[in-house]
N, C-alpha and C positions, 0 to 999 in steps of 0.2 A: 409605465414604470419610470421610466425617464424625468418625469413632470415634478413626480414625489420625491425621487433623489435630490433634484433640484430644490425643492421648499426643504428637506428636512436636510438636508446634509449628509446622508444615509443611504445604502441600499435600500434598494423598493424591498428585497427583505427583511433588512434590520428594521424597516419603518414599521413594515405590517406587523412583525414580531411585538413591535416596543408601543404601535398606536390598538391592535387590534389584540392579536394571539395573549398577550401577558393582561392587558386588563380584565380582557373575559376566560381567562380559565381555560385558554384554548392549548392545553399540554400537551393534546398528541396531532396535533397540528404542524406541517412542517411545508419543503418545498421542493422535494425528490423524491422521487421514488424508490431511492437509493435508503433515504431516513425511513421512508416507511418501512421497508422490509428489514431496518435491526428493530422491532416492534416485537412484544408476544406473541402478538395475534395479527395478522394482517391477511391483507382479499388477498388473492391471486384473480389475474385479467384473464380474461374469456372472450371468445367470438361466437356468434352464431353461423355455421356453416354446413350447408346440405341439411337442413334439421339436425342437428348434433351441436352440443358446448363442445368448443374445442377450447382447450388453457395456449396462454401465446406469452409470448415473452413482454416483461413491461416494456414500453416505450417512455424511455429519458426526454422530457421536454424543460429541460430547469432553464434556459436558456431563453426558455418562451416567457417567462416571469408571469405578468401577469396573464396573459392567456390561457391561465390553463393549468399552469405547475403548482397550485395550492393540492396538499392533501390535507383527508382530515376526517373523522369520523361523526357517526350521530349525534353522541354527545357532546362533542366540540359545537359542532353546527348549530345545534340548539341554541348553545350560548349566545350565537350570531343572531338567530332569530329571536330570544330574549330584547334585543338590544333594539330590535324594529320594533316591537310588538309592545314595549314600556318605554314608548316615549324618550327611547337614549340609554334608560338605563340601566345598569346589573346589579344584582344586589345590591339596590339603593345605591347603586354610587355611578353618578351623571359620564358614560363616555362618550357621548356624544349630544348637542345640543340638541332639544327638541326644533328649533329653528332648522337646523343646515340638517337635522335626517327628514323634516318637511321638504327640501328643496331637495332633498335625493331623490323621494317618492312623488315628486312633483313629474308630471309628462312632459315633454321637450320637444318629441320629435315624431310625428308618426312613422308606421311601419310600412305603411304600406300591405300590410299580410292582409288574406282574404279570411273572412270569417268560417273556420269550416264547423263548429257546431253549434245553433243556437240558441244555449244559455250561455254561449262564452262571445261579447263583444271584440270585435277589431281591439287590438292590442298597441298601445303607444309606448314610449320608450322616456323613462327618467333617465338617473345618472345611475345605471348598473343593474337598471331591471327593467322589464316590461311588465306594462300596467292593463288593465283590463278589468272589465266588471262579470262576474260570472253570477249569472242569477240576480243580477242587482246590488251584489258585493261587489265591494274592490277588492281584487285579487293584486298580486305583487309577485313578481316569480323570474328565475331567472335559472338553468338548467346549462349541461355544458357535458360536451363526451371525448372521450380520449381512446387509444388504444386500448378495450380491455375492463371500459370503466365508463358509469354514467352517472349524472346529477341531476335532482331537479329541487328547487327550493322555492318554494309557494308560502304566502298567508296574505290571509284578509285581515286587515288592521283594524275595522270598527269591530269584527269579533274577538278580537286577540286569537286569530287560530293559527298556526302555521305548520308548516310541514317538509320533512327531508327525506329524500328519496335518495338511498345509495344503493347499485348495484355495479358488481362487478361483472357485467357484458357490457361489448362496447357500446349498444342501444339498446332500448327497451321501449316497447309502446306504456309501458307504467307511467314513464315521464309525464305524459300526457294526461294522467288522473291527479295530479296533485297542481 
């Protein structure tokens, strides 16, 4: 967060809001948990305990900025994966270079992770996702859990596929299928 305040002059929220959320249509997008719940409709957080969903109180992380404190639903998220998946960009209109979202999805750095099933390759690390070839595709994906709450967000770019996985437990083995 730190980095981007710096370049833009901005909160790392006002940037995300003014670089990300407002081009792509991302309305019910926000960075509390506190925003989510004056919503219509919003999850409630759950744990898995003794075999039983138990509901648990949200945990406030706004402070974590970018670790973690984005909320946001399917159809928000979509829009996000629009943006990987067409070359930059949303309805027709360029927000991001085909160049520098190449160099996002470029690999940097290995993982070190062991292979544990295989159609899915050893996994490498661009700038905000880990890469890997599943089947022979390239796969893209990057997943994240909180109190109450989990994410996982996968696509293969030479198919245009991609995929969002929200569920309101704090883990799920689903992650793992997309």
């Amino acid at each position: 967060g730190y980095l981007v305040e710096r370049l833009t002059n901005q909160t790392w929220e006002d940037a995300v809001r003014k670089l990300v959320f407002d081009p792509l249509e991302m309305s019910h997008s926000n960075f509390s948990v506190l925003e989510s719940q004056k919503a219509s409709e919003y999850a409630l957080p759950y744990k898995e305990e003794n075999d039983e969903l138990k509901q648990i109180p949200f945990r406030e992380i706004d402070l974590m900025g970018p670790a973690g404190s984005i909320n946001s639903n399917v159809e928000d998220m979509s829009h996000w994966l629009i943006v990987h998946l067409n070359d930059g960009k949303f309805k027709g209109k360029e927000i991001i270079s085909p160049s520098t979202l190449a160099d996002i999805h470029t690999p940097y750095m290995t993982t070190g992770a062991m292979v544990k099933r295989p159609e899915i390759s050893q996994a490498d690390y661009a700038l905000g996702w880990f890469v890997d070839n599943y089947r022979g595709h390239q796969r893209l994906h990057h997943g994240g859990n909180i109190d109450g709450f989990a994410a996982q967000v996968a696509f293969l770019p030479e198919s245009r596929l991609g995929f969002v996985l929200l569920a309101n437990v704090t883990a799920t083995p689903l992650q793992q299928l997309a």
